[in-house]
C-alpha positions as CSV (number, residue, x, y, z in Angstrom):
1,X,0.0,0.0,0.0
2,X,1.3,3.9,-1.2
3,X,-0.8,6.2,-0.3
4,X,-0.8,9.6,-2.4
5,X,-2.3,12.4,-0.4
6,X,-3.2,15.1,-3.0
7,X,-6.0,18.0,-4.0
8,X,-8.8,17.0,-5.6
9,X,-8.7,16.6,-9.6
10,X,-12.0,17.3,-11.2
11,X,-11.6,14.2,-12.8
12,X,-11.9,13.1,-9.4
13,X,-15.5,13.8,-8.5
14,X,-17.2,10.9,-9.5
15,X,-14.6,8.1,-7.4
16,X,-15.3,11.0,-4.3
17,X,-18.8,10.9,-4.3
18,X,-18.9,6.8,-4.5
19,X,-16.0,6.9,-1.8
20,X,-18.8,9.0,0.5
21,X,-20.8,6.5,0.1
22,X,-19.2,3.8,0.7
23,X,-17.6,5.6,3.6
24,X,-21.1,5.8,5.2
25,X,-23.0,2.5,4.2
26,X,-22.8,1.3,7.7
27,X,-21.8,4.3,9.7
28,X,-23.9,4.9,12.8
29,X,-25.4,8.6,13.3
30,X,-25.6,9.5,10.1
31,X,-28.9,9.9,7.3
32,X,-26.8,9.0,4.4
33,X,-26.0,12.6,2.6
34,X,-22.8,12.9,3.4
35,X,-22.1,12.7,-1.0
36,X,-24.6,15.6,-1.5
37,X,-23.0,17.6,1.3
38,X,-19.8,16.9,-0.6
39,X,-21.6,17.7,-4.3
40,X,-23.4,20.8,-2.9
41,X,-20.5,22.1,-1.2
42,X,-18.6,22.3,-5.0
43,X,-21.7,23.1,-6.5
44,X,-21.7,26.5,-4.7
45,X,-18.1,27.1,-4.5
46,X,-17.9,26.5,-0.7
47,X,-15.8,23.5,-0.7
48,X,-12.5,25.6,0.5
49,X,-10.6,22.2,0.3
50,X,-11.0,18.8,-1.2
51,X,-8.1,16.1,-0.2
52,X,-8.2,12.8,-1.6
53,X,-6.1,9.3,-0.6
54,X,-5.5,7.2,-3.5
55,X,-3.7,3.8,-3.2
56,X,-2.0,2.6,-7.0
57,X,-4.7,5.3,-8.8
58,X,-8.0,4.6,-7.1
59,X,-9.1,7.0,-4.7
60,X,-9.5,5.1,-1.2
61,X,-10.2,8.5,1.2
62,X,-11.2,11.8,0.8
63,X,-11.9,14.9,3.3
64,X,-13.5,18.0,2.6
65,X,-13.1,21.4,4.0
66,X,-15.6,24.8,4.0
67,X,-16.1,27.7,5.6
68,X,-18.5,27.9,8.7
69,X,-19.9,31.0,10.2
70,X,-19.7,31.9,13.6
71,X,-22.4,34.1,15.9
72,X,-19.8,36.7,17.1
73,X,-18.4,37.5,13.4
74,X,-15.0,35.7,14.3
75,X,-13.8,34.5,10.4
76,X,-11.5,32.6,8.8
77,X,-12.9,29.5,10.4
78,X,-13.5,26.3,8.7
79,X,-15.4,23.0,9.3
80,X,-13.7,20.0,8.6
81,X,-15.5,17.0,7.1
82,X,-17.3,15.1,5.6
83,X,-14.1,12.4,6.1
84,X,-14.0,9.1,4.2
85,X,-12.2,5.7,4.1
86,X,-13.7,3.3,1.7
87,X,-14.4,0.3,4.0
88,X,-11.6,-2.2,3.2
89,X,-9.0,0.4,4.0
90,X,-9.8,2.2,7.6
91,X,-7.9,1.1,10.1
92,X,-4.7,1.6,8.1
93,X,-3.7,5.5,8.9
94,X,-5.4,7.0,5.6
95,X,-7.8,9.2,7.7
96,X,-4.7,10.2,10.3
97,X,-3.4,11.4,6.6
98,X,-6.1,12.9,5.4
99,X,-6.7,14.7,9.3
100,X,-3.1,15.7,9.1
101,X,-2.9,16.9,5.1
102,X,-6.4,19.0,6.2
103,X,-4.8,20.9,9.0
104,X,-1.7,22.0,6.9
105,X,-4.1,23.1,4.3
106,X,-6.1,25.5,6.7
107,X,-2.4,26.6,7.7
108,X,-1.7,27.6,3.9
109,X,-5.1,29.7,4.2
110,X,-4.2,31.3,7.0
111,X,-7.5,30.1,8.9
112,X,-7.8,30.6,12.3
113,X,-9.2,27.1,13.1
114,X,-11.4,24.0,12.5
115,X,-14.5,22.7,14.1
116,X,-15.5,19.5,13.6
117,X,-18.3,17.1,14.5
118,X,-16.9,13.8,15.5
119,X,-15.7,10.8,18.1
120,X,-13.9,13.1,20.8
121,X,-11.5,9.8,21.2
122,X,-10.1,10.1,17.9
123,X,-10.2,13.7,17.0
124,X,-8.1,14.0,20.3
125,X,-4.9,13.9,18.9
126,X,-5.0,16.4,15.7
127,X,-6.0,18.6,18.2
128,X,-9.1,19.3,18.4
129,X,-11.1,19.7,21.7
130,X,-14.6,20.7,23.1
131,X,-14.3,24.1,24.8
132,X,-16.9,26.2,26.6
133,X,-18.5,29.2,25.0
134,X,-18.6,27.6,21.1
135,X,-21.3,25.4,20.1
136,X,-23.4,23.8,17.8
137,X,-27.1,23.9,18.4
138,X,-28.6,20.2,19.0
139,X,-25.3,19.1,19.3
140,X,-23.9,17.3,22.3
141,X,-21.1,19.8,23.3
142,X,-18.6,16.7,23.7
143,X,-18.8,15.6,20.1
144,X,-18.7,19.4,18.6
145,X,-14.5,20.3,19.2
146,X,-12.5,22.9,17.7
147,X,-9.0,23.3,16.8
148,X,-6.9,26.1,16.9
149,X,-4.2,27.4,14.4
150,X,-3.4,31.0,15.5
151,X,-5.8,34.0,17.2
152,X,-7.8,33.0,20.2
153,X,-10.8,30.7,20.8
154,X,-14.1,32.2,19.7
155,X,-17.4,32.3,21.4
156,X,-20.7,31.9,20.0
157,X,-22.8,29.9,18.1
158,X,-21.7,28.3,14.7
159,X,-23.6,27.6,11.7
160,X,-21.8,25.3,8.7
161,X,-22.6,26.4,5.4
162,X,-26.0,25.6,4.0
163,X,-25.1,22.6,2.0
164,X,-25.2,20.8,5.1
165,X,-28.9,21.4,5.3
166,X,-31.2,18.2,4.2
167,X,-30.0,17.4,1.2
168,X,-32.8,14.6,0.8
């Protein structure tokens, strides 16, 4: 196994969207729209950043980076995810890759952070923790951490860019 962390090719799309899925089939908590955030996010121009994994020229992972809005006007914050790893290949260190390759790309945009909705257990060590005073609405505040690059934490309420909205 080689894994090739890169940007996304738009000849890339099509293996991204069936990677979501796949990703997701048997994922708990989740409605199964993770490939229409993904699609709706480029579709508006809000996917900031779009990482792939690909292992001898198929694409095996992919995370996706946009902009998210937060209550007290702090900017240049980002919300990392939706994160994939076909099936046959978690467990192997493609997401720590993908987590890792993410992170220096919010670093080349200068962004002040990352929020994220996730296990707390394995977010952990890229960094990211829960911290009081920033939330998500209807979110348990333990699964809703944040990561920072430079500044100083925000407060307030944040809201991820539309295309996370039903996308049914």
């Amino acid at each position: 196994m080689s894994i090739i962390i890169r940007l996304e090719k738009t000849s890339d799309i099509q293996e991204i969207h069936k990677t979501t899925i796949s990703a997701f089939l048997d994922a708990p908590h989740t409605d199964h729209t993770e490939q229409f955030i993904v699609d709706a996010l480029r579709d508006s121009g809000m996917l900031s950043v779009s990482i792939v994994a690909e292992d001898s020229s198929k694409i095996v992972g992919h995370v996706a980076l946009s902009p998210v809005t937060i209550s007290n006007g702090s900017t240049d914050w980002y919300g990392l995810g939706p994160i994939s790893v076909v099936p046959t290949e978690q467990n192997k260190g493609i997401g720590s890759k993908l987590m890792h390759a993410a992170l220096i790309e919010l670093k080349n945009l200068n962004a002040n952070g990352c929020v994220i909705l996730g296990d707390p257990n394995y977010y952990r060590r890229f960094g990211f923790a829960s911290i009081d005073g920033l939330v998500l609405p209807d979110v348990p505040p333990e699964y809703f951490q944040v990561a920072l690059l430079k500044g100083s934490y925000p407060k307030g309420t944040v809201v991820y860019h539309e295309s996370f909205l039903s996308q049914d």
